[in-house]
PDB file of N, H, CA, C and O in Angstrom:
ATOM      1  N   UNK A   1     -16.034  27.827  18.291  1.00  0.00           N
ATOM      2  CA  UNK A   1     -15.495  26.952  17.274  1.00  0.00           C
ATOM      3  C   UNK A   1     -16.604  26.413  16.370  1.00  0.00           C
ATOM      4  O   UNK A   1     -16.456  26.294  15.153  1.00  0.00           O
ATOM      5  N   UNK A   2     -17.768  26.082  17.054  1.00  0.00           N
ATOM      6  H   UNK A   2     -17.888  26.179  18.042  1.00  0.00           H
ATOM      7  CA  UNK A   2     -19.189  25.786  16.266  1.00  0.00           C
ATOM      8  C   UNK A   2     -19.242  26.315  15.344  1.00  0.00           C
ATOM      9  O   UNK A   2     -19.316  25.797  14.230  1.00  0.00           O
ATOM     10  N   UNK A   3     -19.213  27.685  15.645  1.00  0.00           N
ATOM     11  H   UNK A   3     -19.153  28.105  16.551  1.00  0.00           H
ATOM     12  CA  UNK A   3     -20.039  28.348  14.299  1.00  0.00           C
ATOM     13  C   UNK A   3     -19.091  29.022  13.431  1.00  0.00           C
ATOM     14  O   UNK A   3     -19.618  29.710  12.557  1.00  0.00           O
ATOM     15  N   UNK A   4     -17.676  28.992  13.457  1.00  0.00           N
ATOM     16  H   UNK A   4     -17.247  28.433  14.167  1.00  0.00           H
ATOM     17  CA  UNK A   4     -16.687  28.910  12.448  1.00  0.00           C
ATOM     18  C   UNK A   4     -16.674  28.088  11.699  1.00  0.00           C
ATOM     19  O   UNK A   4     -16.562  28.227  10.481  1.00  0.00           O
ATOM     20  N   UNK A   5     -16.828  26.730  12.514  1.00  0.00           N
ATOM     21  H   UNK A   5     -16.919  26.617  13.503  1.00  0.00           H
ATOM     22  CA  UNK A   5     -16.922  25.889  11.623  1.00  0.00           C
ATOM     23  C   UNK A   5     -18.401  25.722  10.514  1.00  0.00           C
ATOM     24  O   UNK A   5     -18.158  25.407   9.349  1.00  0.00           O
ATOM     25  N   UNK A   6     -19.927  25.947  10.940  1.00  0.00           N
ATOM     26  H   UNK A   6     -20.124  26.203  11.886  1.00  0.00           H
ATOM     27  CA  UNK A   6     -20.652  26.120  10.344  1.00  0.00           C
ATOM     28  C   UNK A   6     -20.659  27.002   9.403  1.00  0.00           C
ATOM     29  O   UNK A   6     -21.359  26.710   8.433  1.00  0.00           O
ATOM     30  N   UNK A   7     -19.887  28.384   9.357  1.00  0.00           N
ATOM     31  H   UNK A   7     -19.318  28.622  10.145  1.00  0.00           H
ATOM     32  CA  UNK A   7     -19.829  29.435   8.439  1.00  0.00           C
ATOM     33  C   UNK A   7     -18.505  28.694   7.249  1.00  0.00           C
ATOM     34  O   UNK A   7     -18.468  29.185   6.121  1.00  0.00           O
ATOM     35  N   UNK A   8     -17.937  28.044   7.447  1.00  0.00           N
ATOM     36  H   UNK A   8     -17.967  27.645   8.363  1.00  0.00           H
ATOM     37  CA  UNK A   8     -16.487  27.221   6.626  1.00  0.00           C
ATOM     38  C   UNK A   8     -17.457  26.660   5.808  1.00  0.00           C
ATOM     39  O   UNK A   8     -17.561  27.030   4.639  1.00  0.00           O
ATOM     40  N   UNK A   9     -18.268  25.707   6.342  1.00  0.00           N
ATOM     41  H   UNK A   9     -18.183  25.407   7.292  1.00  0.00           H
ATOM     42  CA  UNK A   9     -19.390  24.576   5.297  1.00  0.00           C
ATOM     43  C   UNK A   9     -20.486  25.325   4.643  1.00  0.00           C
ATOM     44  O   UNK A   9     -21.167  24.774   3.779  1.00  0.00           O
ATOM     45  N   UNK A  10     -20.659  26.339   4.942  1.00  0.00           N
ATOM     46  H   UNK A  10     -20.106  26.787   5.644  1.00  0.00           H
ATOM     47  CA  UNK A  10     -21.995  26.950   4.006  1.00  0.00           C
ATOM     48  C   UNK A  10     -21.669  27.976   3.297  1.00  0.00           C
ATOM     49  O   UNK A  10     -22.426  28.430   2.439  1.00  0.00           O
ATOM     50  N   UNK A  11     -20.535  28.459   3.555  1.00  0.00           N
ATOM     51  H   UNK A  11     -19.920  28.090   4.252  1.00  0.00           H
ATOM     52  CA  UNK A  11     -19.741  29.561   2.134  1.00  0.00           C
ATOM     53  C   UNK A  11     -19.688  28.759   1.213  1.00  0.00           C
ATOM     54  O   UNK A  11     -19.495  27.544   1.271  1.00  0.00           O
ATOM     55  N   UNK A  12     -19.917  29.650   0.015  1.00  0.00           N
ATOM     56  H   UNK A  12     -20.073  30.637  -0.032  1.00  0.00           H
ATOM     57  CA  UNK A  12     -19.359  28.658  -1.255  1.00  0.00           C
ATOM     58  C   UNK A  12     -18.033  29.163  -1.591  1.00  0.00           C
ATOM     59  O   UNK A  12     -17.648  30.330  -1.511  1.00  0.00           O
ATOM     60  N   UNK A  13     -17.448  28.238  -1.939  1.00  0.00           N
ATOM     61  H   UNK A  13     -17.761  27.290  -2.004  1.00  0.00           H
ATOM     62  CA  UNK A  13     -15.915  28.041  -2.309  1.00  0.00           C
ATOM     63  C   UNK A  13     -15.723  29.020  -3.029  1.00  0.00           C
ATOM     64  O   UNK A  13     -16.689  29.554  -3.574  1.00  0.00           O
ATOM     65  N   UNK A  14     -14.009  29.660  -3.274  1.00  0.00           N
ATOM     66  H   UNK A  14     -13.224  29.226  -2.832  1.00  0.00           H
ATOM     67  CA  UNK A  14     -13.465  30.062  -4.762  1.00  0.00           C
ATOM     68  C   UNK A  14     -13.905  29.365  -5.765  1.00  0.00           C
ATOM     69  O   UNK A  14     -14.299  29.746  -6.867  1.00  0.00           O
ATOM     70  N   UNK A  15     -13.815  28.303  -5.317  1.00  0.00           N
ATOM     71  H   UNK A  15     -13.494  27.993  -4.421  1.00  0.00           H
ATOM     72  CA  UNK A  15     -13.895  26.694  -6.305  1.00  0.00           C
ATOM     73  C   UNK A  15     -15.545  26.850  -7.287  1.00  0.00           C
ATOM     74  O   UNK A  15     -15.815  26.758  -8.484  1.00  0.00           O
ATOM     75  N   UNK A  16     -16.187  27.064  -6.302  1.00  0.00           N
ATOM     76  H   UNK A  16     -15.967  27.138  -5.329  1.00  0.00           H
ATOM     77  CA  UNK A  16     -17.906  26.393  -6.841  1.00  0.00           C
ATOM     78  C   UNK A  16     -17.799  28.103  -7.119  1.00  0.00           C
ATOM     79  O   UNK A  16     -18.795  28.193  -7.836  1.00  0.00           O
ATOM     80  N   UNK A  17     -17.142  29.841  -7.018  1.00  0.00           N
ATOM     81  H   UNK A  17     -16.332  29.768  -6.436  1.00  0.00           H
ATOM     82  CA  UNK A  17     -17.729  30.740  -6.974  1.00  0.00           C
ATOM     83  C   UNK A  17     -16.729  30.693  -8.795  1.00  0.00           C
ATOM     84  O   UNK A  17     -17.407  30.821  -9.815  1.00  0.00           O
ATOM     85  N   UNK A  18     -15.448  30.538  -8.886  1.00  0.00           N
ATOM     86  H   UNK A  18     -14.898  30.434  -8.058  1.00  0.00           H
ATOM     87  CA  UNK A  18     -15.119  30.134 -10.140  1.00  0.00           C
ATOM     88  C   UNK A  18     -15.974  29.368 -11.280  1.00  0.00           C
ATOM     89  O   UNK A  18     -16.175  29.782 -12.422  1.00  0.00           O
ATOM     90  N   UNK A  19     -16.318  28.459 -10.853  1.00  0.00           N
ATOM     91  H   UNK A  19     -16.155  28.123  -9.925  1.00  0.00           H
ATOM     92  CA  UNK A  19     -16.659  27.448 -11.805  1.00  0.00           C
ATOM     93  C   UNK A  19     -18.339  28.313 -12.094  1.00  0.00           C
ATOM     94  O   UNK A  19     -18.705  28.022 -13.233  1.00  0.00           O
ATOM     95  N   UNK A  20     -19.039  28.941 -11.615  1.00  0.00           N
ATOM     96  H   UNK A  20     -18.742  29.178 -10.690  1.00  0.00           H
ATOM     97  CA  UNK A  20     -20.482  29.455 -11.771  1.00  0.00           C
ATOM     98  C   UNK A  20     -20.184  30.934 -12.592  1.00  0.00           C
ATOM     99  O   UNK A  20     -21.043  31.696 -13.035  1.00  0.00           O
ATOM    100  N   UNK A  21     -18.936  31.070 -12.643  1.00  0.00           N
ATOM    101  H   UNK A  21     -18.238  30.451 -12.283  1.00  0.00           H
ATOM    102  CA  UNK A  21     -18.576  32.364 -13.517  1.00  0.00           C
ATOM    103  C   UNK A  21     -18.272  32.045 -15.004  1.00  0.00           C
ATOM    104  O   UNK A  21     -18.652  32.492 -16.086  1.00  0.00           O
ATOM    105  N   UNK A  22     -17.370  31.019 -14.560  1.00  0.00           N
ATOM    106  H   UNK A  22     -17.062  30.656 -13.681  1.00  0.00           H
ATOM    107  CA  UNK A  22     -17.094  30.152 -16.059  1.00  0.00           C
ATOM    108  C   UNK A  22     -18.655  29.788 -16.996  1.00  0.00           C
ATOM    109  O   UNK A  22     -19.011  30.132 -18.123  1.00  0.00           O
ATOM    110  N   UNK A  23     -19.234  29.061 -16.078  1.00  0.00           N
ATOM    111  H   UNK A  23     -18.945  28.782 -15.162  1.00  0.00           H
ATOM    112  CA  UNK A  23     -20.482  28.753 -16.621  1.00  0.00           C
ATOM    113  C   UNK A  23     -21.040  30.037 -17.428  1.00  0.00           C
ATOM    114  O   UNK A  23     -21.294  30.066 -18.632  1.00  0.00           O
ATOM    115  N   UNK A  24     -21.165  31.013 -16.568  1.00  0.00           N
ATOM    116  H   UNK A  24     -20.959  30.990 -15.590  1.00  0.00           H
ATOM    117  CA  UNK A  24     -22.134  32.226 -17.495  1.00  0.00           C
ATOM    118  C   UNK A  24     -21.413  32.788 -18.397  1.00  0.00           C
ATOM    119  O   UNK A  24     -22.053  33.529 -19.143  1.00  0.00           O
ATOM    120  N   UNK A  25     -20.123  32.689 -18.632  1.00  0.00           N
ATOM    121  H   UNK A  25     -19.603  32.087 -18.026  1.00  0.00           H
ATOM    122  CA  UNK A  25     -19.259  32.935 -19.632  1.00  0.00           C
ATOM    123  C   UNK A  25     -19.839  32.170 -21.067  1.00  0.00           C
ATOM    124  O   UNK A  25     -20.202  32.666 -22.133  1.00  0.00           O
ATOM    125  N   UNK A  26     -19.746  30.474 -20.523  1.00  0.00           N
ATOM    126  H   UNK A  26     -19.451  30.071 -19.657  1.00  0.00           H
ATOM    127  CA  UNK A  26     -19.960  29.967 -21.658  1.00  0.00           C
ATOM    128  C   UNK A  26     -21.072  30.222 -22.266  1.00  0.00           C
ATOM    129  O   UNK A  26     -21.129  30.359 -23.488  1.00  0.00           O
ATOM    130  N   UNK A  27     -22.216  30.325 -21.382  1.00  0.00           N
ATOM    131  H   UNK A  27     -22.170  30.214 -20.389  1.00  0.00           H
ATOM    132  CA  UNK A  27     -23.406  30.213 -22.022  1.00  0.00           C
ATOM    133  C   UNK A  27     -23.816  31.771 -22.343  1.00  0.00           C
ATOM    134  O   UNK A  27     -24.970  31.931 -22.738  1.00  0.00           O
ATOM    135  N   UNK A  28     -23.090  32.785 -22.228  1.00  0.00           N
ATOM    136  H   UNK A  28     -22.152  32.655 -21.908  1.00  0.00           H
ATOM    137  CA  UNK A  28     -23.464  34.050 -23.171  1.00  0.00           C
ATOM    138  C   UNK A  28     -22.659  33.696 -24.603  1.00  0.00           C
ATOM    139  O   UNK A  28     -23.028  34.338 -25.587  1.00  0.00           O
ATOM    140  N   UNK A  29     -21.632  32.760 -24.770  1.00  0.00           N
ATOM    141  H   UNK A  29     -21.333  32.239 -23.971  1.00  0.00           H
ATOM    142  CA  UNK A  29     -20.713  32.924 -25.561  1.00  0.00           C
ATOM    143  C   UNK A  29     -21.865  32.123 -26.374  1.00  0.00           C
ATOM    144  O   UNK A  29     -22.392  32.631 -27.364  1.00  0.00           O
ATOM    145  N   UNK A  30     -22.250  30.740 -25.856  1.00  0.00           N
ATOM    146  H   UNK A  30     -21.822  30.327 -25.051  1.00  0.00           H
ATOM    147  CA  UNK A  30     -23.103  30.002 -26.891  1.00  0.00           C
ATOM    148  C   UNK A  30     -24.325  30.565 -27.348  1.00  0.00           C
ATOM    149  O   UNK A  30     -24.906  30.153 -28.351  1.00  0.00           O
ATOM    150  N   UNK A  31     -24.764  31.586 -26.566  1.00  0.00           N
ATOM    151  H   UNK A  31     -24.291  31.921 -25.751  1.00  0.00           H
ATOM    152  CA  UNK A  31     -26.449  32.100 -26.675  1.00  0.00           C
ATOM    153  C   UNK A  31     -26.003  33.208 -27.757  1.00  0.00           C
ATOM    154  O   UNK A  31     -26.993  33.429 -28.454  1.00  0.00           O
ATOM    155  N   UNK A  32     -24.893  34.007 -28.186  1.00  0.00           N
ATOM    156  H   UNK A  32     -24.089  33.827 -27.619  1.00  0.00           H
ATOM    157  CA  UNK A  32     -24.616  34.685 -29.335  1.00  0.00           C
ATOM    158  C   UNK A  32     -24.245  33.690 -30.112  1.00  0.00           C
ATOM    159  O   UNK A  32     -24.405  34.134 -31.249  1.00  0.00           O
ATOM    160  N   UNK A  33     -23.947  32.883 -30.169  1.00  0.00           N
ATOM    161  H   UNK A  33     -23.817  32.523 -29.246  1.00  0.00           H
ATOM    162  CA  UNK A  33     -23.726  32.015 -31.416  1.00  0.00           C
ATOM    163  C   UNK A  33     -24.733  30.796 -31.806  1.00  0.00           C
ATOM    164  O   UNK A  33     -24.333  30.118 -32.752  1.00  0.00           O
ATOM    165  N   UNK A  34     -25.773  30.473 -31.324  1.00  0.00           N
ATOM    166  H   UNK A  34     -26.098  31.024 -30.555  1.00  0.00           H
ATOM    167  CA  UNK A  34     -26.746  29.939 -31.353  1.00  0.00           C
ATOM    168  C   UNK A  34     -27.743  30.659 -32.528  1.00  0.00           C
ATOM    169  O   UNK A  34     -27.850  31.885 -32.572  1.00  0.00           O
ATOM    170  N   UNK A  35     -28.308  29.959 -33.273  1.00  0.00           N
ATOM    171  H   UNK A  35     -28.222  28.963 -33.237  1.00  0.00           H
ATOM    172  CA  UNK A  35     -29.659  30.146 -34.400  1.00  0.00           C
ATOM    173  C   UNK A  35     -30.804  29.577 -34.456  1.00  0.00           C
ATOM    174  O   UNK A  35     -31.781  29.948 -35.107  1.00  0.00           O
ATOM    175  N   UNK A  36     -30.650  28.186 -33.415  1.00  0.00           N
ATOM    176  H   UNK A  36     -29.856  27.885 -32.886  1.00  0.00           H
ATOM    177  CA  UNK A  36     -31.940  27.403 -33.745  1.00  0.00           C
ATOM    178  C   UNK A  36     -32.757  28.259 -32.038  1.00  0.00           C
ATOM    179  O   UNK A  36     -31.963  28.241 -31.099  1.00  0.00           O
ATOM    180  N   UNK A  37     -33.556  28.631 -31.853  1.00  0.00           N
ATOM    181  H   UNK A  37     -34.201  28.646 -32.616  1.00  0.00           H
ATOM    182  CA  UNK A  37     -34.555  28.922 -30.985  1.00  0.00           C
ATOM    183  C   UNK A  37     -34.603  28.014 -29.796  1.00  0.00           C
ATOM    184  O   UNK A  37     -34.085  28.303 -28.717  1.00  0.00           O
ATOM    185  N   UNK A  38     -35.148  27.074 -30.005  1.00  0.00           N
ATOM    186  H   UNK A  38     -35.568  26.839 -30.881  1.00  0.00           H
ATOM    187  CA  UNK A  38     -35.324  26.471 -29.118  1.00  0.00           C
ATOM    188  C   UNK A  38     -33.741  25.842 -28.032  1.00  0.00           C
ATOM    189  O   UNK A  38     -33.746  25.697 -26.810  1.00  0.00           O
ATOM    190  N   UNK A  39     -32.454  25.559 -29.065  1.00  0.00           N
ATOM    191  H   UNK A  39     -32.450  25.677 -30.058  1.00  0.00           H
ATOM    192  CA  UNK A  39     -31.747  26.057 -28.062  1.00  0.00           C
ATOM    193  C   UNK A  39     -31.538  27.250 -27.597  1.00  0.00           C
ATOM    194  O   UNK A  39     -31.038  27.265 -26.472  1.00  0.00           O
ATOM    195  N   UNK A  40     -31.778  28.388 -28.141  1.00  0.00           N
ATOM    196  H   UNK A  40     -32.184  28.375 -29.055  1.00  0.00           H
ATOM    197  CA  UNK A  40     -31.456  29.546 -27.331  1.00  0.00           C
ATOM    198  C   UNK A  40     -32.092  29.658 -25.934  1.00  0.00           C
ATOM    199  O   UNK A  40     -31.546  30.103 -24.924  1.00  0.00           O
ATOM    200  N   UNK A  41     -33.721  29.032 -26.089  1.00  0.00           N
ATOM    201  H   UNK A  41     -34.165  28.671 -26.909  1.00  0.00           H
ATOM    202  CA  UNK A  41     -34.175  29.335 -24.714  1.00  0.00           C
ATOM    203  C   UNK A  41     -33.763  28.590 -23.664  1.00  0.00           C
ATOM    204  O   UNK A  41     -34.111  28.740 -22.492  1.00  0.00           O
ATOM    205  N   UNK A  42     -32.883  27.640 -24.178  1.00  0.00           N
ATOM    206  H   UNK A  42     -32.601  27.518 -25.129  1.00  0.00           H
ATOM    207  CA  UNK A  42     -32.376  26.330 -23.131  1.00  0.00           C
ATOM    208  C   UNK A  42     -31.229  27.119 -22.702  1.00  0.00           C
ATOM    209  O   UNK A  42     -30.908  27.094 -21.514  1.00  0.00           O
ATOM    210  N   UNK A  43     -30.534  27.865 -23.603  1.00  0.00           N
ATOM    211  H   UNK A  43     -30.795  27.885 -24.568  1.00  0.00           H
ATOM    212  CA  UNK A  43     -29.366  28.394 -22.702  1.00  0.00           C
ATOM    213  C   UNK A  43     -29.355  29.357 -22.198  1.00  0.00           C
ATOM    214  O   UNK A  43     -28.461  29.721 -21.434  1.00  0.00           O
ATOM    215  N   UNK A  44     -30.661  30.210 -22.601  1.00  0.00           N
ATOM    216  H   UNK A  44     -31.387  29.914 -23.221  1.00  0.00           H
ATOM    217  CA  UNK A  44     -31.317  31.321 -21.603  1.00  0.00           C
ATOM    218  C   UNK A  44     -31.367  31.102 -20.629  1.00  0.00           C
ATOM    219  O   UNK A  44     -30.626  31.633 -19.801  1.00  0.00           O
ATOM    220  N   UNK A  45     -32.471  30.030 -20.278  1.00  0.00           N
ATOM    221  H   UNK A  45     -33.073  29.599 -20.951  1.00  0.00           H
ATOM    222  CA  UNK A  45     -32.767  29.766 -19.142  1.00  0.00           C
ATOM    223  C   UNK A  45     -31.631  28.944 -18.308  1.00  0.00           C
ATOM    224  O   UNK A  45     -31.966  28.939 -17.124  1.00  0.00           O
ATOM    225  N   UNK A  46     -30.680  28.404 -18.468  1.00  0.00           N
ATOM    226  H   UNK A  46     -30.408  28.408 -19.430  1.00  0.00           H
ATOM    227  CA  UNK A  46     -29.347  27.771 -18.103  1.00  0.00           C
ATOM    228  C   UNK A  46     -28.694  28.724 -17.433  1.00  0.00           C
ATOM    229  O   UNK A  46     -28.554  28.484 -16.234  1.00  0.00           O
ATOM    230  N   UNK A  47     -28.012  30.272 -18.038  1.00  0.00           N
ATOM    231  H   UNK A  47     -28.126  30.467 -19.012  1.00  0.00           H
ATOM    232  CA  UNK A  47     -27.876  31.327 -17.743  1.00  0.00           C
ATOM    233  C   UNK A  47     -28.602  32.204 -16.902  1.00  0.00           C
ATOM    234  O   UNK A  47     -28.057  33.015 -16.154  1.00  0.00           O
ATOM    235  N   UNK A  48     -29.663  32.072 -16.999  1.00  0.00           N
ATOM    236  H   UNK A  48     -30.106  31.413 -17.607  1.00  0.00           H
ATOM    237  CA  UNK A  48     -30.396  32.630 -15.649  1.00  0.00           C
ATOM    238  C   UNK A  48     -30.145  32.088 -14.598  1.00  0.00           C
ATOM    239  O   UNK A  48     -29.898  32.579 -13.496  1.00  0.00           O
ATOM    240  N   UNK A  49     -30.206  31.035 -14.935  1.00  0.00           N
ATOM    241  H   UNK A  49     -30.406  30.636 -15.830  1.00  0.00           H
ATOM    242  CA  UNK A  49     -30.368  29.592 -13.323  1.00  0.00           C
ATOM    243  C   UNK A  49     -28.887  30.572 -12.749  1.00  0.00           C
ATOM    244  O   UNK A  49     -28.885  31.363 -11.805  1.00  0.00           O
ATOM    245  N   UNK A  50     -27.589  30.176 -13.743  1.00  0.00           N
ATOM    246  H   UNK A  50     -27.590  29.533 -14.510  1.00  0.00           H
ATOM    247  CA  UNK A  50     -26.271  30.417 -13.361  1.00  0.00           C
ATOM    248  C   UNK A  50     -26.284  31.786 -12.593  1.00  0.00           C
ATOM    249  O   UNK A  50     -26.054  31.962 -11.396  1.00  0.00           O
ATOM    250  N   UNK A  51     -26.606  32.724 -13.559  1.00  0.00           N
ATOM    251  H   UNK A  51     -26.792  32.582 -14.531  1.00  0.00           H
ATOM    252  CA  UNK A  51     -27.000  33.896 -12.211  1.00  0.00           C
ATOM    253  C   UNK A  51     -27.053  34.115 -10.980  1.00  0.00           C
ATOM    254  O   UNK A  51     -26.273  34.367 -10.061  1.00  0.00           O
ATOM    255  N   UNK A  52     -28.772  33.884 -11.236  1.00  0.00           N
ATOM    256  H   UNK A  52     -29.406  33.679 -11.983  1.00  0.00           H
ATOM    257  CA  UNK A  52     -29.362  33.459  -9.803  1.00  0.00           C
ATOM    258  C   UNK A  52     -28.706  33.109  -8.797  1.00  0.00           C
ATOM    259  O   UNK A  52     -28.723  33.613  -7.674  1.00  0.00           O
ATOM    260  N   UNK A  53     -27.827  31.813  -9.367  1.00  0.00           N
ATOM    261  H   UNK A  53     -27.813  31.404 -10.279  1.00  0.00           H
ATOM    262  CA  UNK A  53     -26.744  30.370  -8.477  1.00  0.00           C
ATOM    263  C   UNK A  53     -25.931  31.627  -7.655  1.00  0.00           C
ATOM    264  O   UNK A  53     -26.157  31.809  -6.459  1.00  0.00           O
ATOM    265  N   UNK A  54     -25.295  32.184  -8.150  1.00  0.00           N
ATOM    266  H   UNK A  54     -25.111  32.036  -9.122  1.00  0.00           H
ATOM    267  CA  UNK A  54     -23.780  33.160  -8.747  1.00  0.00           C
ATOM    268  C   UNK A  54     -24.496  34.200  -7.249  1.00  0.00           C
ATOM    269  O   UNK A  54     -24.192  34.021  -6.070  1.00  0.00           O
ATOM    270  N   UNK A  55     -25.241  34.997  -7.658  1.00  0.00           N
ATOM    271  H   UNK A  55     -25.488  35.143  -8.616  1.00  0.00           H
ATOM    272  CA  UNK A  55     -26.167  36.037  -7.077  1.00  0.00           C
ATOM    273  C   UNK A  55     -25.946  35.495  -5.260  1.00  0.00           C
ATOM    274  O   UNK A  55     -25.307  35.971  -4.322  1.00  0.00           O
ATOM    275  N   UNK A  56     -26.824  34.306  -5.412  1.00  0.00           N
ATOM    276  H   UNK A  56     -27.344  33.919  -6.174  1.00  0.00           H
ATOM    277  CA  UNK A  56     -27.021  34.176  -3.632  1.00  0.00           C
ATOM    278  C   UNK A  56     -25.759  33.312  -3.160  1.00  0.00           C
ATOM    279  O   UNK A  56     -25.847  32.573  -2.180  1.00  0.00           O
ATOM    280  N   UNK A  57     -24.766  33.419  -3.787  1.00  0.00           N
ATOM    281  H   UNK A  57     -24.695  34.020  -4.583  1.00  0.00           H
ATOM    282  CA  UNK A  57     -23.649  33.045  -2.654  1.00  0.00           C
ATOM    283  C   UNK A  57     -23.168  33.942  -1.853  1.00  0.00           C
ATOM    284  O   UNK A  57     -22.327  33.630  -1.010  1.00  0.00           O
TER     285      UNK A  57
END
């Protein structure tokens, strides 16, 4: 029962695996529509993070 229950708490959710998809959605949508530079690299790097996030669940 331990470690059912430990594997329940350290999966990430539909919930948190939804919402990290949404995220990289938005921020390809804003990084093509972006002109000033310096936000682009903010939502570059935002989008990577989201990845990454996305990647090791």
């Amino acid at each position: 029962m331990e470690s059912i229950r430990k594997r329940v708490e350290t999966a990430p959710s539909n919930l948190e695996r939804f919402v990290s998809e949404q995220n990289i959605e938005r921020y390809r949508k804003l990084l093509g529509e972006s002109k000033d530079e310096t936000q682009r690299l903010t939502i570059a790097k935002l989008l990577a993070d989201e990845v990454a996030k996305l990647r090791s669940m």
